[in-house]
C-alpha positions, 0 to 999 in steps of 0.5 A: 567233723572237720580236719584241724587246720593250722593256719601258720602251717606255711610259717612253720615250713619256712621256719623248718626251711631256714632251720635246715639251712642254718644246719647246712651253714653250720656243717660246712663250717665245720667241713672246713675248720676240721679239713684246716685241722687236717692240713695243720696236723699234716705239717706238724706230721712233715716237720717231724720227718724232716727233723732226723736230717739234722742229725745225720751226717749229710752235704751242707745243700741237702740240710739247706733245702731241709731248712728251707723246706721246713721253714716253709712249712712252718709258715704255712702252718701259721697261715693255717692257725690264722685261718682256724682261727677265722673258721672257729669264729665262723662255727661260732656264728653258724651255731648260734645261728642254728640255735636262733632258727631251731628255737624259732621253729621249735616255738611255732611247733609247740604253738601247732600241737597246743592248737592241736590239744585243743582242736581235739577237746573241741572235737571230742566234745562235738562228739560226745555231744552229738552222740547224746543227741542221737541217744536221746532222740532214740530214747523219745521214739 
């Protein structure tokens, strides 16, 4: 009996292969978004303590630079929203990505295992065949 033999076998490596690299885009994606949520969590962190300055009876220059310091750190957490926003895009397009090759391989796997279904109904049956043969001949003798 010969060994079952896909023959788009090569196909559906690449296919895992591009599959795998989609996953990699999609994690990184995601590294990046999530660190940028970090970055933004961190200021709102830093605004929060700078805030009991304002309260407190200190030199006019000290509330000044607590202003600025805060103001700055607003900016940049504008700056960080505007890129979140670019990088939830970016997941978007990576998982939609990933949808589209995993689908693709998933289709050339199912195609590989009903080759497969049938190779071995053609195999059990060149078997049964053969052994009736080998019965049937000793039978004669």
């Amino acid at each position: 009996m010969k060994k079952f033999n896909f023959s788009l076998d090569k196909v559906l490596s690449l296919r895992i292969f591009y599959e795998k690299e989609a996953e990699i885009a999609l994690s990184r994606a995601v590294s990046e978004r999530d660190l940028v949520k970090l970055k933004i969590e961190d200021i709102n962190v830093k605004i929060l303590e700078c805030s009991p300055i304002f309260s407190q009876d200190v030199e006019m220059s000290i509330l000044l630079a607590a202003e600025n310091y805060i103001t700055g750190l607003k900016l940049r957490k504008i700056e960080l929203e505007t890129e979140l926003i670019s990088l939830e895009k970016k997941v978007k397009l990576c998982i939609e990505e990933y949808t589209e090759k995993s689908k693709d391989r998933k289709i050339l796997e199912r195609l590989k295992d009903k080759k497969l279904e049938e190779w071995k109904k053609a195999s059990n049956k060149e078997e049964i065949i053969s052994i009736d043969e080998v019965i049937s001949s000793k039978i004669r003798i």
